[in-house]
LUMDORO-221616 format. One line per field, with one value per atom (N, C-alpha, C): residue number from 1; residue in one letter; atom name; x, z, y. Coordinates in nm, 2 decimals, always signed. Atoms other than C-alpha are relative to their C-alpha. Layout:
resi: NUM  ... $
resn: a  ... $
name: CA  ... $
c1: X  ... $
c3: Z  ... $
c2: Y  ... $
! end
This chain:
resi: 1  1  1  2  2  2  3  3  3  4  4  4  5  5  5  6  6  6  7  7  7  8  8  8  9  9  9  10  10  10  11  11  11  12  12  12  13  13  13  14  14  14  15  15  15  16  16  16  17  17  17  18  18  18  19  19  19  20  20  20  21  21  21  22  22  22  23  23  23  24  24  24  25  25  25  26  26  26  27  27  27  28  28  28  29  29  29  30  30  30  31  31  31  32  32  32  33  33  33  34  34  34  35  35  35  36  36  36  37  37  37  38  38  38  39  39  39  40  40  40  41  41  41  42  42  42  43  43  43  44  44  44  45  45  45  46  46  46  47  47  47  48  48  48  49  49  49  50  50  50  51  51  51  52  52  52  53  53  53  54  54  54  55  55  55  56  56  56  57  57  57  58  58  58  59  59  59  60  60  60  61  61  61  62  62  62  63  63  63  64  64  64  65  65  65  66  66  66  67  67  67  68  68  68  69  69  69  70  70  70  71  71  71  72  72  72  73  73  73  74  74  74  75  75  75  76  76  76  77  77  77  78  78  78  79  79  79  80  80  80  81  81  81  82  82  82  83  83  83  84  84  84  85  85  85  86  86  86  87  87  87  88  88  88  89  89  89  90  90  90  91  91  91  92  92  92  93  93  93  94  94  94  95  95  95  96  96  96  97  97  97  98  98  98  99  99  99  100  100  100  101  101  101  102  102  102  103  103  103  104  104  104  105  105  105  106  106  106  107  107  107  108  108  108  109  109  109  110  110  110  111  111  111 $
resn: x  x  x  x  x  x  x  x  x  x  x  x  x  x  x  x  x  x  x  x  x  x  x  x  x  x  x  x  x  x  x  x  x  x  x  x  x  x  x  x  x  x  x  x  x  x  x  x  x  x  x  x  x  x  x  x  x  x  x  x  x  x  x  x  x  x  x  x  x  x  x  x  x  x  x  x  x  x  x  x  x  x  x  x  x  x  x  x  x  x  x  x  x  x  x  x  x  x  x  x  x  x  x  x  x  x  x  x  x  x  x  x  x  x  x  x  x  x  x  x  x  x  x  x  x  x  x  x  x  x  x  x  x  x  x  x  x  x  x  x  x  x  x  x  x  x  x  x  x  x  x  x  x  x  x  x  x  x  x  x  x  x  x  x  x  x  x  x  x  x  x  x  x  x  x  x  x  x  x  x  x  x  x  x  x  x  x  x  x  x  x  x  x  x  x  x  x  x  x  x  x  x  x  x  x  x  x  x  x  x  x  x  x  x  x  x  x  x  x  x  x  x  x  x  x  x  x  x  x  x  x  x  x  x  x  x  x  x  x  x  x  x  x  x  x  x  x  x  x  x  x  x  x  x  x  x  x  x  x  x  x  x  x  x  x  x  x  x  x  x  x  x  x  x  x  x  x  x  x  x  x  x  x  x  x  x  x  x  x  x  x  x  x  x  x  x  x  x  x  x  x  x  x  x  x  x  x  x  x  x  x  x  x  x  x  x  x  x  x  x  x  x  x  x  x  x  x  x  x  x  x  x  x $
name: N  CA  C  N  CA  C  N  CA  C  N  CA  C  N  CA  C  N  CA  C  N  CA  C  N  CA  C  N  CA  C  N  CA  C  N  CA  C  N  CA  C  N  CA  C  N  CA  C  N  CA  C  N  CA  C  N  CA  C  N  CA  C  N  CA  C  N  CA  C  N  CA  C  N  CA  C  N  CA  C  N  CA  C  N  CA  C  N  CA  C  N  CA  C  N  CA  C  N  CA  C  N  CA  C  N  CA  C  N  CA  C  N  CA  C  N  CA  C  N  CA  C  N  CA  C  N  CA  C  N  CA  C  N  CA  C  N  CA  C  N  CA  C  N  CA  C  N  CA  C  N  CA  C  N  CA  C  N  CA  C  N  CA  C  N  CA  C  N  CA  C  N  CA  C  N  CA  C  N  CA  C  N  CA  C  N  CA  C  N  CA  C  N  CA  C  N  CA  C  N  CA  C  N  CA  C  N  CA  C  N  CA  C  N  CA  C  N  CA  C  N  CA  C  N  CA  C  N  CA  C  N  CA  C  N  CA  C  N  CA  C  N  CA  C  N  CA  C  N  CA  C  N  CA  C  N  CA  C  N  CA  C  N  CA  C  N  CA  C  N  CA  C  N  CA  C  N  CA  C  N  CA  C  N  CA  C  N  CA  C  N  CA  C  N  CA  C  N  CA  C  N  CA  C  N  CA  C  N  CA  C  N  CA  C  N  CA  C  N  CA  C  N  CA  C  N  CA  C  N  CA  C  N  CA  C  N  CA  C  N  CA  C  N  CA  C  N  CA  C  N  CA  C  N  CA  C  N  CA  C  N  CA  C  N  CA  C  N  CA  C  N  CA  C  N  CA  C  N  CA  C  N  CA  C  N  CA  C $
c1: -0.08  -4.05  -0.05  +0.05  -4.07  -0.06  +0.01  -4.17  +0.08  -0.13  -3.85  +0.02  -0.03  -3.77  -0.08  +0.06  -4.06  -0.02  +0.01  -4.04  +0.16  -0.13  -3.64  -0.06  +0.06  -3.81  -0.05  +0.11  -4.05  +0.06  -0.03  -3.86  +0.15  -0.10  -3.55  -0.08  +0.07  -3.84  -0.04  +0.00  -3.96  +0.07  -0.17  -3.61  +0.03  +0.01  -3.60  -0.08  +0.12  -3.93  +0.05  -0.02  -3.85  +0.10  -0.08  -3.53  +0.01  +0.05  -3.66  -0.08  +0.07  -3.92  +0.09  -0.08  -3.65  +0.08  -0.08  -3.43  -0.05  +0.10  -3.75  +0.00  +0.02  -3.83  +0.11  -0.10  -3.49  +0.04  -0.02  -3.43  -0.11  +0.10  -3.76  +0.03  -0.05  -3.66  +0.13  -0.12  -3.32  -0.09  +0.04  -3.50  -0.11  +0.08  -3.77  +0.06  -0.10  -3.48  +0.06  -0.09  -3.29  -0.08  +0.11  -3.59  -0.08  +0.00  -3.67  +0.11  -0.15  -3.32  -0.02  -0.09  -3.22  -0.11  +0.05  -3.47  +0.00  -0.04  -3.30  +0.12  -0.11  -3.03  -0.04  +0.06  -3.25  -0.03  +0.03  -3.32  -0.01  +0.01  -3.45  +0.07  -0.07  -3.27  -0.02  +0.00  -3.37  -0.19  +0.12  -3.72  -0.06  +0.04  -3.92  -0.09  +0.08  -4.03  +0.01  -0.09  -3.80  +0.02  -0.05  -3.77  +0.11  -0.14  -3.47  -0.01  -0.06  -3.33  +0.08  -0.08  -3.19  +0.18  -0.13  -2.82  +0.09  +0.01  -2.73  -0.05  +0.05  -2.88  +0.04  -0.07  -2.79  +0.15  -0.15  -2.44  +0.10  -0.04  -2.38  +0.07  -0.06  -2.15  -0.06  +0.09  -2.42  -0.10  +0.16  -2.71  +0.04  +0.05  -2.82  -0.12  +0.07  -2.97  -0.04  +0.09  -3.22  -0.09  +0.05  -3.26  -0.13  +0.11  -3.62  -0.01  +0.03  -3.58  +0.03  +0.00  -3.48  -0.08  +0.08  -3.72  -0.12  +0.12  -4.02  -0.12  +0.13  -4.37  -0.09  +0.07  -4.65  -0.05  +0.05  -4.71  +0.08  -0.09  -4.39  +0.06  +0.01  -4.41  -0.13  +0.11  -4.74  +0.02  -0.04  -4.64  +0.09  -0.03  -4.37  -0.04  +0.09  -4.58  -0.03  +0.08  -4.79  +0.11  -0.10  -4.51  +0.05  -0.04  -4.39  -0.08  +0.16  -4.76  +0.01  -0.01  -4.78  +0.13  -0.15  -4.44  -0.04  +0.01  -4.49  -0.15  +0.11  -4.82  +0.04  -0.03  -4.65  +0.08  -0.07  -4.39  -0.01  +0.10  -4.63  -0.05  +0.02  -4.77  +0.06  -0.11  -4.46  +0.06  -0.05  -4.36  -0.10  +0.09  -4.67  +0.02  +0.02  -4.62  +0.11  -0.12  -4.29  -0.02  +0.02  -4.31  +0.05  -0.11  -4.24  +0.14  -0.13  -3.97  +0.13  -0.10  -3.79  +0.02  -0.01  -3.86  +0.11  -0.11  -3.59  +0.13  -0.16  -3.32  -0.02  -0.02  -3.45  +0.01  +0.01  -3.43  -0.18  +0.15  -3.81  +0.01  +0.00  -3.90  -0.01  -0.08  -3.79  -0.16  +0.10  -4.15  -0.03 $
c3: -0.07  +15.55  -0.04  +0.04  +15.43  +0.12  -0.10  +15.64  +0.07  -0.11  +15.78  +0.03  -0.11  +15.84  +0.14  -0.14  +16.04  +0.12  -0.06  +16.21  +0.09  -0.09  +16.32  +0.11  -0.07  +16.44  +0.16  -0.15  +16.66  +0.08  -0.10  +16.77  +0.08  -0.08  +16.89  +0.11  -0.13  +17.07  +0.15  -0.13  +17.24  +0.09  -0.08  +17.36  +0.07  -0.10  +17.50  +0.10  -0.11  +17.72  +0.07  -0.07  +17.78  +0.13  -0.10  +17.95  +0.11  -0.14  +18.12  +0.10  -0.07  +18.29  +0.06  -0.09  +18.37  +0.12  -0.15  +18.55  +0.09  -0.09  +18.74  +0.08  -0.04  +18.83  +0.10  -0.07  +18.94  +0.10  -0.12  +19.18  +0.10  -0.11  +19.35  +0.07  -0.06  +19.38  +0.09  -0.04  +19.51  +0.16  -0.13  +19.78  +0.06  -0.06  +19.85  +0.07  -0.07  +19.90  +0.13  -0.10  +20.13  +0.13  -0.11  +20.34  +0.04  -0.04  +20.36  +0.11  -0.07  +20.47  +0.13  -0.14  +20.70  +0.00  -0.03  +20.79  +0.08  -0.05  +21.03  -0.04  +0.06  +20.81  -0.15  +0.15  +20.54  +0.06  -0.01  +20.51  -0.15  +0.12  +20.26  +0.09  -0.01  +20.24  -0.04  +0.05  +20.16  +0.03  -0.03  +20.30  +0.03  -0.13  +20.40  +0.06  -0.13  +20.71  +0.07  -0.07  +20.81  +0.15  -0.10  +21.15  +0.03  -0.01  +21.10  +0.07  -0.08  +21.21  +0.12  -0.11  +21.53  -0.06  +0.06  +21.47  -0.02  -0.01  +21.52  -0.15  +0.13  +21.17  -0.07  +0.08  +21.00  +0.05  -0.03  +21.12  -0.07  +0.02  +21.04  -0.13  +0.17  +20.73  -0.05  +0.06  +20.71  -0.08  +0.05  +20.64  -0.14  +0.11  +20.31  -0.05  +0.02  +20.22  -0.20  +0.18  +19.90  +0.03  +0.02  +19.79  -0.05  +0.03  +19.82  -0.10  +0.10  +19.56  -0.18  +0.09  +19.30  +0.01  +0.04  +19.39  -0.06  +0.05  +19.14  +0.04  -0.02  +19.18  -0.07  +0.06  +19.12  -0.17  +0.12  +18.83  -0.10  +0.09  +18.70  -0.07  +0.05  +18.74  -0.10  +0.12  +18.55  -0.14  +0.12  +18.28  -0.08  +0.05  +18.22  -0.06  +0.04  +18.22  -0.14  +0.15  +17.96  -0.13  +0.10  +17.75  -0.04  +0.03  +17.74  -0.07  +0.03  +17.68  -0.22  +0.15  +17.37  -0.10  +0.09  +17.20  -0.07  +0.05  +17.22  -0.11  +0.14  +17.00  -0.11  +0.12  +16.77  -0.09  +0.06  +16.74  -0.07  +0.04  +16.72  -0.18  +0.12  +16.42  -0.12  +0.10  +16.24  -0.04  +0.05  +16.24  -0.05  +0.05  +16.12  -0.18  +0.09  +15.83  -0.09  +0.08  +15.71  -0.07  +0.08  +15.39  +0.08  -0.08  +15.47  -0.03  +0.03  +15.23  +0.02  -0.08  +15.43  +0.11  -0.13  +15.78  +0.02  +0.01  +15.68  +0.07  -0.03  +15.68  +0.19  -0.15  +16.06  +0.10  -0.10  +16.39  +0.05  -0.04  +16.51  +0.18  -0.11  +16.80  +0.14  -0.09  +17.15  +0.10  -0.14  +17.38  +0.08 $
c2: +0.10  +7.60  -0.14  +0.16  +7.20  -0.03  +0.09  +6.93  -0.04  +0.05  +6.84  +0.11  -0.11  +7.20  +0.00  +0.02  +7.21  -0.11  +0.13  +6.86  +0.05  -0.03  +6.95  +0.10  -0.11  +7.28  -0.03  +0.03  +7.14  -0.10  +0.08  +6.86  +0.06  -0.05  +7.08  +0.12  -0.12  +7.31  -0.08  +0.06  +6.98  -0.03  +0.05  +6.88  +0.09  -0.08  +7.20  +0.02  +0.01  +7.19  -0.10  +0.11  +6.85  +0.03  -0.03  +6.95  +0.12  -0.17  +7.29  -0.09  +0.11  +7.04  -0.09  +0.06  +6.80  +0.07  -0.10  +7.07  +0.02  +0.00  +7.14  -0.06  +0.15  +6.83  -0.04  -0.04  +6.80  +0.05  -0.12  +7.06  -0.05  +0.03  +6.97  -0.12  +0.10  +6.61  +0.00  -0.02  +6.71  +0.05  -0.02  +6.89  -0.05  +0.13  +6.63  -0.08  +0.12  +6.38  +0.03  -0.09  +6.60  +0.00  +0.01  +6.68  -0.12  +0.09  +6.34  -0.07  +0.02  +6.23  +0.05  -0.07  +6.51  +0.12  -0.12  +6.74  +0.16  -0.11  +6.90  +0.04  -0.12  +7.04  -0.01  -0.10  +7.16  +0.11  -0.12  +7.52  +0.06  -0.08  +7.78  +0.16  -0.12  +8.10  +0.10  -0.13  +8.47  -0.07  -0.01  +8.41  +0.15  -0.16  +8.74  -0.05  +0.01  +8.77  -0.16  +0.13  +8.46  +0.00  -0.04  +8.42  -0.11  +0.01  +8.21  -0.12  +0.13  +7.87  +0.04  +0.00  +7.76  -0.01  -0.04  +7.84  -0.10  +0.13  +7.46  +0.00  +0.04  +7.47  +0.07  -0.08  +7.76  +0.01  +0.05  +7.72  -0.08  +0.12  +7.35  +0.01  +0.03  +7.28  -0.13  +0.09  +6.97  +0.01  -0.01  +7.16  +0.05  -0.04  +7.23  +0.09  -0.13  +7.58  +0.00  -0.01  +7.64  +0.12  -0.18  +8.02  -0.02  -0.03  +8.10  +0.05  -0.06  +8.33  -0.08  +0.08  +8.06  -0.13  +0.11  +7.86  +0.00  +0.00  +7.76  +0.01  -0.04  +7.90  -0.10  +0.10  +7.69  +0.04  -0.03  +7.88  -0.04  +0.02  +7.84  -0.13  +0.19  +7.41  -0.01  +0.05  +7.45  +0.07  -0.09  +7.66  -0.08  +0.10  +7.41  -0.12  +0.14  +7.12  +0.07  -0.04  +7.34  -0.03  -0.04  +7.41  -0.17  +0.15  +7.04  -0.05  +0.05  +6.92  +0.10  -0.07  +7.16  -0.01  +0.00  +7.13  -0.20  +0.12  +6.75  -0.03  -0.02  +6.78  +0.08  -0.05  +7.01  -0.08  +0.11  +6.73  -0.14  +0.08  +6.49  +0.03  -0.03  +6.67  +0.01  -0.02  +6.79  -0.15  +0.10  +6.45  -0.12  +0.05  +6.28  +0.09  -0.13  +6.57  +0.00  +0.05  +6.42  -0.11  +0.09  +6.23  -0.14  +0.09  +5.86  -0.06  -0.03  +5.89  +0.03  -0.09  +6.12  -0.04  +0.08  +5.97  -0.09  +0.12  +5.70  +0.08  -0.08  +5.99  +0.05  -0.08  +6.12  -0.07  +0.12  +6.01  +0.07  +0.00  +6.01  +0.07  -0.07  +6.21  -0.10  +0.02  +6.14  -0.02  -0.06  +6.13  -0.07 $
! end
C-alpha cells in the first residue's frame, strides 16, 4: 500500500471513530439536557428490577423515555475514546508519511 493509500486509510478510519464518539457524546448530552430541563418527565425504560415511575410520568405524552438497554456502558464511552485517541495517531502518522509532493493533491486530516 503507498503513502496516500495508507494516509486515506487511516484518515477515513479516523472519521469514523471521530463520528462513533460524536453519536455518543450526543445521546448523553441529549439526556443531560433533558434531565436538566425537566426532570420529572425523564425516564429510562427496560430497567431490571425497575420499580417504575409514578404513572403521572410514565403516562405523560411530555415525558421522555431512554431504553436502558441502548444505553452506553462506561466501557463502551471508554473504548470509544480509545479508539478515537488511536486512529488519530495513525492519521497523524500516515499523514506525516505522505510525500510533500503529494500533500498538495490531499485534503489534510480533520483533528
Amino acid at each position: 500500500m503507498s503513502a496516500v493509500e495508507d494516509y486515506l486509510q487511516a484518515n477515513s478510519d479516523y472519521e469514523d471513530a471521530k463520528s462513533a464518539l460524536f453519536t455518543l457524546s450526543r445521546s448523553l448530552k441529549e439526556f443531560a439536557d433533558r434531565l436538566e430541563r425537566y426532570p420529572e418527565k425523564t425516564m429510562f425504560s427496560n430497567l431490571s428490577g425497575d420499580k417504575g415511575m409514578p404513572m403521572e410520568v410514565s403516562l405523560s405524552r411530555e415525558t421522555m423515555s431512554f431504553d436502558a438497554n441502548a444505553w452506553p456502558t462506561p466501557l463502551q464511552i471508554h473504548e470509544a475514546i480509545r479508539q478515537r485517541l488511536e486512529a488519530k495517531g495513525r492519521v497523524e502518522t500516515a499523514w506525516r508519511a505522505v510525500p510533500d509532493a503529494l500533500r498538495k493533491s490531499l485534503v489534510p486530516p480533520q483533528i
